[in-house]
N, C-alpha and C positions, 0 to 999 in steps of 0.2 A: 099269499105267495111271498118267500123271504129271498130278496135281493142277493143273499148269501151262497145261494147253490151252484153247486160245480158248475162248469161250463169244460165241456172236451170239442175241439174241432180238429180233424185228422182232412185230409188230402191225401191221394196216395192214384202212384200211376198203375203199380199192379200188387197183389197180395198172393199167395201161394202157402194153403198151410195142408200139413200132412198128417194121418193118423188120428184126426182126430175121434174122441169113443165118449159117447153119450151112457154111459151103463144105468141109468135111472129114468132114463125117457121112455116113455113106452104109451102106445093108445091104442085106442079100438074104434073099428067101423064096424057096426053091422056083426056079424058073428067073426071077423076078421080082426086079428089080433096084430100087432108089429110092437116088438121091441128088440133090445139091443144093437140098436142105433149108431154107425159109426159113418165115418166120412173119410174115403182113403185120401181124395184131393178132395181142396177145395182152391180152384183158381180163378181169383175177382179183378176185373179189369178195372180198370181208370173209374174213380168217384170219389165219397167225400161223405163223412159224417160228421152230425150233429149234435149234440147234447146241452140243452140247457135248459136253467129255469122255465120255458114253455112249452118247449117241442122236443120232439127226438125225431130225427130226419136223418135217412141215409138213400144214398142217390150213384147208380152205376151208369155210366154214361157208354162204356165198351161190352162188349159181351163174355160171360163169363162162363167158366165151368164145373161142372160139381159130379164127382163121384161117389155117390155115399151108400151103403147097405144097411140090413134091417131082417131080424129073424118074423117072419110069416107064421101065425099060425092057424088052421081052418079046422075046427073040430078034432079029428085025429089027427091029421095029418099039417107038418111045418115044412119051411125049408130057408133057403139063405136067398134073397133078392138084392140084386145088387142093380141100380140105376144113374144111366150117366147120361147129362143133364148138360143144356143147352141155354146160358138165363143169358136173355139180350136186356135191352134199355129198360130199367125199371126205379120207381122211386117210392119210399114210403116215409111218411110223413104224418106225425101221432102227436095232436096237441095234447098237453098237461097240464092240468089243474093242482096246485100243490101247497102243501098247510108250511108251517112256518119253520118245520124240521126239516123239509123238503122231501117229504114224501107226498107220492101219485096221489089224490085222493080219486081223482077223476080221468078215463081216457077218452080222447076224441080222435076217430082217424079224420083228417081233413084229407091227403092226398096218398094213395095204393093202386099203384098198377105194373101189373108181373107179366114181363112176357115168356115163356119157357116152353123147349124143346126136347123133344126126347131122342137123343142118338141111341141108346141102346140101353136094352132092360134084359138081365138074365136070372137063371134061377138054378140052383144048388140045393139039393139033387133037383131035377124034373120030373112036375109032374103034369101031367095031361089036363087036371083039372087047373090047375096055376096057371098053364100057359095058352088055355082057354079065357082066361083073365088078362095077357095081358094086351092084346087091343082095348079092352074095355081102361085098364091103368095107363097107356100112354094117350088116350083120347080126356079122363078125368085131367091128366096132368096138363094136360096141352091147352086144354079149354076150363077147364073150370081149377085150376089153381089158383087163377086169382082170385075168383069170386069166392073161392074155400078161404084163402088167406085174409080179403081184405073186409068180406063181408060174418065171415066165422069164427074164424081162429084167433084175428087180433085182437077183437073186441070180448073173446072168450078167456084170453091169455092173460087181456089187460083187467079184465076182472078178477082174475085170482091173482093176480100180480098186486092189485089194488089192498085185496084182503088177505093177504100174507102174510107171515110171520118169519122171521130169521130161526131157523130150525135151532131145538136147544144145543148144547154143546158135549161131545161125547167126553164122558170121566177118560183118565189115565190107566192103562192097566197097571198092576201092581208090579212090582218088583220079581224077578225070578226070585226062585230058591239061591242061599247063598250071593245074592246080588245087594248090594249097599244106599241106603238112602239118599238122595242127590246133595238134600240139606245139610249131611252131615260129613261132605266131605271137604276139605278144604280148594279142593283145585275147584270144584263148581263153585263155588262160593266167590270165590277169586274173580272167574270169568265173568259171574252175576255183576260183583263188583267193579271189572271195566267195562262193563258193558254201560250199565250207570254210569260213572262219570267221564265217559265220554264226551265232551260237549258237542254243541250242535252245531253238525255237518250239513253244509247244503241246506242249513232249514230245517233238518230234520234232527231229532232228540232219537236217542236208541235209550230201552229201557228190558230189564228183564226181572224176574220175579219166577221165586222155585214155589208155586203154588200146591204143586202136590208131590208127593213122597217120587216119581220117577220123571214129572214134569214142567218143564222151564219154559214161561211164559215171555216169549220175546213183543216189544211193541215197537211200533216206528211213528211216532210226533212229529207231526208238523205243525209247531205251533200258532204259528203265524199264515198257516195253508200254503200255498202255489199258486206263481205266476209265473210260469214258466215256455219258453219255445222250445219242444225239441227238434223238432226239423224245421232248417229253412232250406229252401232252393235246392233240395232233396239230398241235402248234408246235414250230420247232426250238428247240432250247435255247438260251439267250441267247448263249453264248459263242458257237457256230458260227455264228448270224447274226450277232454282232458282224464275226466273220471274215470271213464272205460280202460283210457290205456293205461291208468297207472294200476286197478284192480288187475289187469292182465301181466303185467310185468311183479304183480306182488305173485300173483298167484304163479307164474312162470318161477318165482324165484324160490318158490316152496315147495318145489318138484309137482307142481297141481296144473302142468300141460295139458292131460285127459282130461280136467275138469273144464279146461276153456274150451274144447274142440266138442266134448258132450253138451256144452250150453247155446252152445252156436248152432249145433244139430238143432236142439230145441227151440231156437227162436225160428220164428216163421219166416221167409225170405218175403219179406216187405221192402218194397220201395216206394218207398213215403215222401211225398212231397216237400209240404210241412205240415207240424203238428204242435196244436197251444192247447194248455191247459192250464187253466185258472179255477181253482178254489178259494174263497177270499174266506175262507172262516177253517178256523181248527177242525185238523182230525187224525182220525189214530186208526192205523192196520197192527193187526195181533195173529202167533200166529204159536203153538204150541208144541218144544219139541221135548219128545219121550224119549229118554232112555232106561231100557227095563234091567240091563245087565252088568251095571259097572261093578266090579271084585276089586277092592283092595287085600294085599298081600300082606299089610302091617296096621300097626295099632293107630297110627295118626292119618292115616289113609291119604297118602299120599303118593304110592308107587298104585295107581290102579291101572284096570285094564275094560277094554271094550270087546265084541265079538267081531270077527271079520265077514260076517254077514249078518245082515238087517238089524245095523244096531242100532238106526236111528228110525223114529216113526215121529211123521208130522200129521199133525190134525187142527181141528178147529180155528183156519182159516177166518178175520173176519177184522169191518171196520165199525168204525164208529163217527159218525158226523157227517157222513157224506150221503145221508137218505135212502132213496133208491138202492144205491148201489151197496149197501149194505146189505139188502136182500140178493142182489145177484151174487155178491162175492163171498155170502153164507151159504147160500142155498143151490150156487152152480159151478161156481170158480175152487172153490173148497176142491171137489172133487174130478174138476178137468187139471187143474195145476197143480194138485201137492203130491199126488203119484210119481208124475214125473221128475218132480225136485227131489222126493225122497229117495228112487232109485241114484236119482244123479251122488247124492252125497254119497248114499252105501256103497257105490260102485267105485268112487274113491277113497273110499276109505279101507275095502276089501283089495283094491290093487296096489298096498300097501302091502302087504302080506303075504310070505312066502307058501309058495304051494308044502299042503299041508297044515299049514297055523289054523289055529283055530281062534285065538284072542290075539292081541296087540295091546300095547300102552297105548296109552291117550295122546293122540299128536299134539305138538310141541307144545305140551306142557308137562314136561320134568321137571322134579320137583328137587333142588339140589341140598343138599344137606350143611347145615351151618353149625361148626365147633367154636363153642364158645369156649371148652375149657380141651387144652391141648392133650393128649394121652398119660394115661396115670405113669406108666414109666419114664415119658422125658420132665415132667415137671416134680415126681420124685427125686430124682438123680439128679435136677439142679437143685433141689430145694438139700439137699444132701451135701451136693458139692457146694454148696452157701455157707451151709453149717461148718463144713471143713473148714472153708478158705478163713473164714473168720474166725474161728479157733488160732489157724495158723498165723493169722495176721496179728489176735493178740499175744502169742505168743514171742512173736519176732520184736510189738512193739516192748515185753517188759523186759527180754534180754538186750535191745537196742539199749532200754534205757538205762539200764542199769551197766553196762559199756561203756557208753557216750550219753551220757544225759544233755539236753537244751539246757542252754543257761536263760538267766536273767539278765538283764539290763546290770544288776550289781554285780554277778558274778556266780549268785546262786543257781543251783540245779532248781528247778521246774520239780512240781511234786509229780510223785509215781501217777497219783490221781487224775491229774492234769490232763498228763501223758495218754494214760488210757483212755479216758474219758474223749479227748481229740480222735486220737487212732481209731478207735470204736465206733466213732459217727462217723469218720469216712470213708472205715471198711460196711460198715450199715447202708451208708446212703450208695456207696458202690455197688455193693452185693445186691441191692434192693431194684437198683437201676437194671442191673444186666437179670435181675430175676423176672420185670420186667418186660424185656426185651426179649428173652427166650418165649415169655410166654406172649405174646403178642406176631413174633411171627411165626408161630405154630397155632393158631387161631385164625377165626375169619374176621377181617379188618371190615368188610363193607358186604350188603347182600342187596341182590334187587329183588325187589319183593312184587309180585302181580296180584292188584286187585286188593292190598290189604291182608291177603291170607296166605300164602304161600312161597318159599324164596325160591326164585326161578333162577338166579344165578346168584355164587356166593366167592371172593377171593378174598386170600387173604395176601400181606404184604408181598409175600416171596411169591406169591403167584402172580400177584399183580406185576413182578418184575420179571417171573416166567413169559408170560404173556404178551409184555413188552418185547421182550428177545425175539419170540417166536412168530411177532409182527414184522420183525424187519429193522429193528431199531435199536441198535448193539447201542449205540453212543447213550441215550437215554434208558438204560435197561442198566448197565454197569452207574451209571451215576444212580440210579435208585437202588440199586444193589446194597452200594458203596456207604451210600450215607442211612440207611436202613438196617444193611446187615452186618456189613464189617467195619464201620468207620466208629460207630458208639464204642464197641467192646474194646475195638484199636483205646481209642482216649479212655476211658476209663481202665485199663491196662496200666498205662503209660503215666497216667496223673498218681497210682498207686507205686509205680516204680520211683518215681521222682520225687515222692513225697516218704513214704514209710521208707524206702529203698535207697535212694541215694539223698536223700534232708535238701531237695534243689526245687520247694514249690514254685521259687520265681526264676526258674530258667526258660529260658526263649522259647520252650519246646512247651512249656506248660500252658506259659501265654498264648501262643500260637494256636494251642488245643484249646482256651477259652476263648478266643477269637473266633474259631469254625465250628464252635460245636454248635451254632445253633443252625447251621445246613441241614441237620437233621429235620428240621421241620419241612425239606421240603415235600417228603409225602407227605405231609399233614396237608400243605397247601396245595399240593396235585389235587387231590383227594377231591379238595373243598371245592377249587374250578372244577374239576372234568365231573363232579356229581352235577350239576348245571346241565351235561352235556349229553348227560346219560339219561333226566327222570321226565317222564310223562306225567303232569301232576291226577295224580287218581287212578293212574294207569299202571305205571312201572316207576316207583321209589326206590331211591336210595337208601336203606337204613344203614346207621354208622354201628356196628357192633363191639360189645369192650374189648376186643381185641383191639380197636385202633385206641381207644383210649387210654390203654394201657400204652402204646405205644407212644404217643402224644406226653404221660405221663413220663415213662421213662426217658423220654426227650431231655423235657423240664430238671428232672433232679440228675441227668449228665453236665446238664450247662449249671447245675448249683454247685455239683460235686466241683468241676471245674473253679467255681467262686471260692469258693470252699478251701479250697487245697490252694490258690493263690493269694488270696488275701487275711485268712482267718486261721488257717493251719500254723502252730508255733508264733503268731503273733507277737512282736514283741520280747522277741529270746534269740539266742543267739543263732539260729538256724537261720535267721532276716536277717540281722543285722550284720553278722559276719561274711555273708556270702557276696561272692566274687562273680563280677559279670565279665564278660571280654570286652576287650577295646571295643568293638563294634556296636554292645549293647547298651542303651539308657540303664542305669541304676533307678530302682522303683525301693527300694529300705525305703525305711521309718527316717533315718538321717534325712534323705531326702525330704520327705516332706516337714518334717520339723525346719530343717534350712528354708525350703521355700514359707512357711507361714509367718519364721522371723525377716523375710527378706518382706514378705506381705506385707505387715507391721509397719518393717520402717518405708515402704511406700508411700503410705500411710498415711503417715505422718510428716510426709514432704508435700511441697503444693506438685512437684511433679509426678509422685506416684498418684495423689488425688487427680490428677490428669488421665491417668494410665489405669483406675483403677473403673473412670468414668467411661473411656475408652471402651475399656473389657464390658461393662454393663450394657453400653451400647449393641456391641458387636453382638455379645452373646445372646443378649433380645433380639437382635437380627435375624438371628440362625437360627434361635427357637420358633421365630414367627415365619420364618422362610421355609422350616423343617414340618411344621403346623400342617401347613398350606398345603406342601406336596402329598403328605403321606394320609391328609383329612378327605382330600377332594373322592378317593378309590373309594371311601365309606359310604358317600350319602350321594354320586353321581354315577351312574350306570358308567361300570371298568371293563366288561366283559359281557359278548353280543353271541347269543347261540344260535343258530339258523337247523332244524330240523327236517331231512328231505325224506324224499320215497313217499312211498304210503303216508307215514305217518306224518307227513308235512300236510294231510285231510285235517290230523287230529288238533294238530299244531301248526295253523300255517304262519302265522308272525312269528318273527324273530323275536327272541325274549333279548332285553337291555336289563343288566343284573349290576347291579355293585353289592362292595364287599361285605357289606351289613345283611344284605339280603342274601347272600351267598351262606354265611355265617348263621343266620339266625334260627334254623332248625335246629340247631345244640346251642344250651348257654356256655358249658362249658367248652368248645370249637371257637363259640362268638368270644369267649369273656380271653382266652389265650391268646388270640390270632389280633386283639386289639390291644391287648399289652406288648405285643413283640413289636407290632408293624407303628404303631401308634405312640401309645406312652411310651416304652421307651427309646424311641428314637429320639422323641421329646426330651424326654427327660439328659438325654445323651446330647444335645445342642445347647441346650440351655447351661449345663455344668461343665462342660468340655475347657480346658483337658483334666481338672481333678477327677470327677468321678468315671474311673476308667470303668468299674464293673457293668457301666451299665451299656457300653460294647458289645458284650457280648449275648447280651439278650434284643439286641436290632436284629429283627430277622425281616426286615424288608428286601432286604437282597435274595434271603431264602425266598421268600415270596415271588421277586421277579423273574428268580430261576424257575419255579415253578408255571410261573404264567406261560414266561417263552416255550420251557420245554416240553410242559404238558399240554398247551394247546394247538401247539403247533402239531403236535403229534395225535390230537384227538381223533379228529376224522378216520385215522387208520385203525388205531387202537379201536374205538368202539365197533369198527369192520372186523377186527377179527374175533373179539368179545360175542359179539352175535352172530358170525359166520360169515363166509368165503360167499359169495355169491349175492346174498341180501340187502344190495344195494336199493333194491326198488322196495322193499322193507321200511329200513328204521336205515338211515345215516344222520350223522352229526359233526358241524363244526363252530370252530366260535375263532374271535377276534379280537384283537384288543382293544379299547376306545383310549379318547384321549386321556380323563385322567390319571393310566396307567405312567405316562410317560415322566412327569413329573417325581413319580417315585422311583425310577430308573434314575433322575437325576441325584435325588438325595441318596441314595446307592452310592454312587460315584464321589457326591462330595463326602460323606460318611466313611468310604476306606480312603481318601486323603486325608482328612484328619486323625485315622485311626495310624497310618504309618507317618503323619505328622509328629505324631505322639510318640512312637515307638522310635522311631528314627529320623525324626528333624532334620526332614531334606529342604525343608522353609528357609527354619532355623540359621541351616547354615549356607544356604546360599545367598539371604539377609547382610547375614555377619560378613561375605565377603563381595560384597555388593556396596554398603557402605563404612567399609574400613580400607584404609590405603595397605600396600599390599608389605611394606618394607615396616608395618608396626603389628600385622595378624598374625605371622606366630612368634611374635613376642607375648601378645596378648592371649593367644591358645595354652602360652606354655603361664603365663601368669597364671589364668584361668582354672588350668590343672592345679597349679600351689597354692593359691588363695583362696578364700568363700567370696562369695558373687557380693559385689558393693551397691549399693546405692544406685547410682549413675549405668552403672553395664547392669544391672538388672529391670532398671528401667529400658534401657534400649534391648534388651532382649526383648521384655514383654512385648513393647512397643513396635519394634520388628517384627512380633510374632502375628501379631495382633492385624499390625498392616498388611502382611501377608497373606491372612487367614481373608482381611477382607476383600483382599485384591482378586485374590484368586475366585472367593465365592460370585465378585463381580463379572469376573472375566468368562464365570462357567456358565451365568445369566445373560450375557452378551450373546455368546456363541450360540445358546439354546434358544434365543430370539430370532 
């Protein structure tokens, strides 16, 4: 006998079951036949069963009652007997002998005694010789039931019980005419597939398997078996009604109200004391569900359809590991329990269906359709209006040139060559950008995919901003509008006007647009958080489609063209060198930096600039190592906490803790962009501040923090309306910031002080009149204007700047303390 075998103990003050139909039971006395065996009540007072490794024991202490029928038959003549039934105090008690799988080899009754009453025996139709019979059947019953039961039947029952066999398993029928193989459709395949990676609920592993051409083999694992209470103190135990109610509130939220009122019908009104069960070794219930009629409508079978009556058949009910009860539950339970279960599913699935229908789609599983490449006419007629605009644009530049040519530094005109060859890359890298961009939001940016096979939802950018709107979220809906659909084309616009159009790359307005174009990343970075908030791993994925890549892409070469057209366009020719800023702007020409690198020089070569020069080196490793710090911590320390509710908080009940690496690392190309923007160059932009200005405008850590605030904050709703109005007890989601976001918030802030340090030197000069007296500053303003910067005032510039730059980064580390 193996220590391992189930153990059931129930307690219960009364039981009530209804309807219950035996259709395979049937015996014989004598020339007298009975079968078809049903039980309209069966109502059991106060007791308590047994089951374990030795015995099987059940014990009624109240009296109970039983109404059950039975078709008669006597040579010619049958009829319908129905008998109700009087069982007072009774207990039976069945030692077992059992091998090491846990099955009976051996039965022993140790303790059987029935006492039983007949209130009333009738009979359907009547006949004279039957009811000449029945004094004789209420006197057997009365008196010799027990000694039929305890000395006959159990020891007869338990001998074929002993040599038993688990009856084989009925094949699948085939497919209708016109109906589709289960294996080769994608949405079953899918299901198959979450069903598999589901991880283990409660203990228990869900598994399925399309074994035959119409039939899907469901299994239920319990790897580690059951120790479980379900009732105490004649309440279920908290965890199973946790369970119950949230199955109820899923199923309420799926319009499946008749299925909870149908299941409650079927449960037997028990009231159960308590009840334990303990299995201490693995085991697995299987149970097989057929369908013979699914029609797909297209080639990838994806739009199919079911009938709205009897579309589902379940069979081959059965466990594995639990001994005994592996015969009862092939050989009885099979056929009392999957009738009823099978009606229940068809009956919801059929009041789905309008009077009339004869098929329905497959519930919620619609299969949404994903455009990878946007329709032949709009990506024609840009690819058209490309060619145009390019022509056009060479054209304007060789009449421009030939007009008004760029000069040289000596005075020379710049070759026609030059000319074009400039013009031609940044009406290319323009044209290419916004070619782009059209095509990217006319495509699908993102798809969730179930199960691996099938996309069950698909949006693209402007829908994902549709969708935003139509959530309730005007303010977040226009800024992803804004910097997705009209702010690119706006700046690349406007960088072609200022450049081919009015010869003004370094005007304010160009700057300004190579300062914010890298906002555009922020759907890149929504994207990469709210996929976090969205994916069931094995269940429901995010995949990234090239429509966002392309978008991402186009991103990239707006913020080059941007570089492009400020620092490398006419280089060195008169277009730079002769252009006029306003009183209010910094001058950025070549003059400039030529003056500052001889003003370098003689620093230099003073011990005071070597002071001012050590100074700088210091500071700037300051800032790189301060800049390191903040924007490194988001990479390798969980930045972002998702918490998954409803239902699906079964499947997923810990909060997942993500950072930005792990966010990132499903695309390299997502990972390898999002760590150059947020990362290297913010770095890079601390470390060489203020000469290497271009590298300004590829800091997208600010894009990034907009993105966190705005997209997360906003999650919880958005993925409400993504999956529907009502489906809270479903699938919800939200998530959180952790601390080391915060710290990149701060380099945000110190990052556009320095950037408007740069551009307009509010340090600078509030420095200069901080320590200057006030009756020699615009003497020296107006010097300043006439002279080149000496020696001595360029040392206290730097010096000042310097002090400045450190005072303030001190002061920002103070307050954030």
């Amino acid at each position: 006998m193996s220590a391992a075998c189930p153990l059931f103990a129930v307690w219960w003050s009364s039981v009530l079951l209804t309807g219950l139909e035996f259709p395979g039971l049937s015996t014989s006395f004598l020339t007298v036949k009975l079968d078809n065996a049903s039980c309209s009540r069966v109502s059991i007072g106060e007791g308590s069963g047994t089951l374990n490794s030795s015995q099987l024991s059940v014990k009624i202490d109240q009296p109970s009652n039983v109404v059950c029928s039975a078709g008669i038959q006597l040579g010619a003549a049958s009829t319908n007997i129905t008998v109700d039934l009087a069982v007072h105090l009774n207990e039976i008690t069945v030692g077992r002998e059992l091998d090491d799988l846990c099955f009976t080899t051996n039965f022993i009754v140790d303790r059987c005694s029935l006492n039983v009453k007949v209130n009333d025996i009738n009979m359907v139709p009547k006949f004279e010789l039957f009811e000449m019979f029945k004094p004789i059947a209420q006197y057997i019953i009365e008196e010799k039931s027990e000694t039929l039961l305890c000395n006959a039947h159990l020891p007869l029952l338990g001998n074929k019980f002993v040599i038993s066999e688990v009856k084989p398993e009925k094949p699948a029928p085939p497919p209708v005419d016109g109906a589709v193989v289960l294996n080769t459709t994608p949405v079953f395949r899918g299901v198959t597939n979450v069903v598999n990676n589901i991880p283990v609920v409660f203990g228990v592993r869900l598994g399925a398997k399309m074994h035959e051409d119409t039939a899907t083999r469901t299994n239920f694992t319990l790897p580690n078996g059951v120790n479980m209470t379900l009732y105490e103190d004649g309440a279920l135990s908290p965890a199973i009604s946790s369970l119950l109610a949230s199955v109820e509130d899923a199923l309420k939220a799926l319009s499946l109200d008749g299925l909870v009122a149908n299941i409650s019908q079927m449960i037997p009104a028990v009231n159960v004391t308590n009840a334990v069960v303990d299995i201490p070794s693995s085991f697995t219930m299987s149970m097989d569900v057929v369908v013979t009629d699914v029609r797909c409508s297209d080639e990838a079978k994806l739009n199919c359809t079911i009938p709205c009556s009897d579309a589902v058949l379940l069979q081959n009910l059965r466990t594995v590991g639990l001994g005994d009860i592996n015969k009862v539950v092939g050989n009885n339970m099979e056929d009392l329990l999957l009738p009823h279960v099978e009606n229940l599913i068809n009956s919801v699935l059929a009041s789905n269906c309008t009077a009339g229908e004869e098929r329905r789609p497959l519930p919620l599983l619609h299969a949404a359709e994903v455009r990878d490449v946007p329709p032949l006419s709009l990506w024609l007629t840009a690819l058209c209006m490309s060619v145009v605009a390019f022509a056009l644009g060479i054209c304007w530049s060789i009449y421009r040139h030939r007009k008004d040519p760029a000069t040289l530094t000596d005075g020379s005109p710049i070759s026609q060559c030059r000319a074009l060859t400039e013009d031609g890359l940044l009406l290319l890298l323009t044209l290419s950008a916004t070619f782009l961009l059209v095509w990217s939001n006319s495509t699908t940016a993102v798809a969730v995919v179930v199960g691996g096979e099938f996309n069950m939802l698909q949006l693209s950018l402007m829908e994902i901003t549709s969708k935003i709107f139509k959530a309730g979220h005007v303010g977040l809906a226009i800024g992803f509008f804004f910097f997705s659909g009209v702010y690119p084309y706006v700046k690349l616009l406007c960088i072609l006007v200022c450049t081919l159009g009015f010869r003004k790359p370094q005007h304010a307005f160009v700057r300004l647009l190579d300062c914010t174009g890298k906002f555009s990343f922020i759907d890149t970075f929504a994207m990469v958080v709210m996929v976090g908030g969205l994916e069931l791993s094995g269940i429901a994925e995010v995949h990234i489609r090239p429509g966002f890549y392309c978008f991402l892409f186009a991103t990239i070469l707006t913020i080059f063209v941007g570089n492009y057209a400020l620092y490398l366009w006419r280089r060195n020719t008169s277009v730079r060198l002769d252009q006029k800023c306003s009183p209010s702007e910094p001058s950025h020409s070549e003059n400039d930096v030529v003056e500052a690198e001889r003003d370098d020089e003689l620093d230099t070569n003073s011990s005071k600039g070597k002071k001012c020069d050590l100074m700088r080196f210091v500071l700037r490793g300051l800032n790189g190592a301060a800049t390191a710090v903040c924007v490194l911590l988001m990479w390798f320390i969980p930045c972002l906490r998702y918490n998954v509710g409803g239902l699906a908080s079964v499947v997923q009940p810990d909060s997942r803790d993500m950072a930005m690496f792990e966010l990132t690392s499903g695309s390299f190309t997502i990972l390898t962009v999002c760590f150059l923007t947020t990362v290297l160059a913010p770095f890079l932009f601390a470390i060489t501040y203020p000469n290497c200005s271009v590298t300004a405008s590829w800091c997208a850590a600010d894009a990034l923090s907009v993105a966190c605030i705005a997209g997360l904050v906003q999650l919880g709703k958005f993925v409400s309306y993504i999956i529907g109005e009502g489906m809270e007890a479903i699938y919800t989601a939200e998530a959180k910031l952790l601390w080391p976001m915060y710290p990149v918030f701060a380099f945000v802030i110190w990052q556009w002080i320095l950037v408007i340090e740069r551009e307009f030197k509010p340090v600078r000069w509030m420095w200069q009149h901080l320590t200057r007296p006030r009756s020699t500053l615009s003497s020296d303003v107006a010097a300043d204007s006439r002279e080149p910067i000496g020696e001595d005032k360029r040392h206290n510039r730097l010096f000042g700047f310097f002090f400045a730059l450190f005072s303030t980064q001190f002061f920002h580390g103070s307050v954030k303390a």
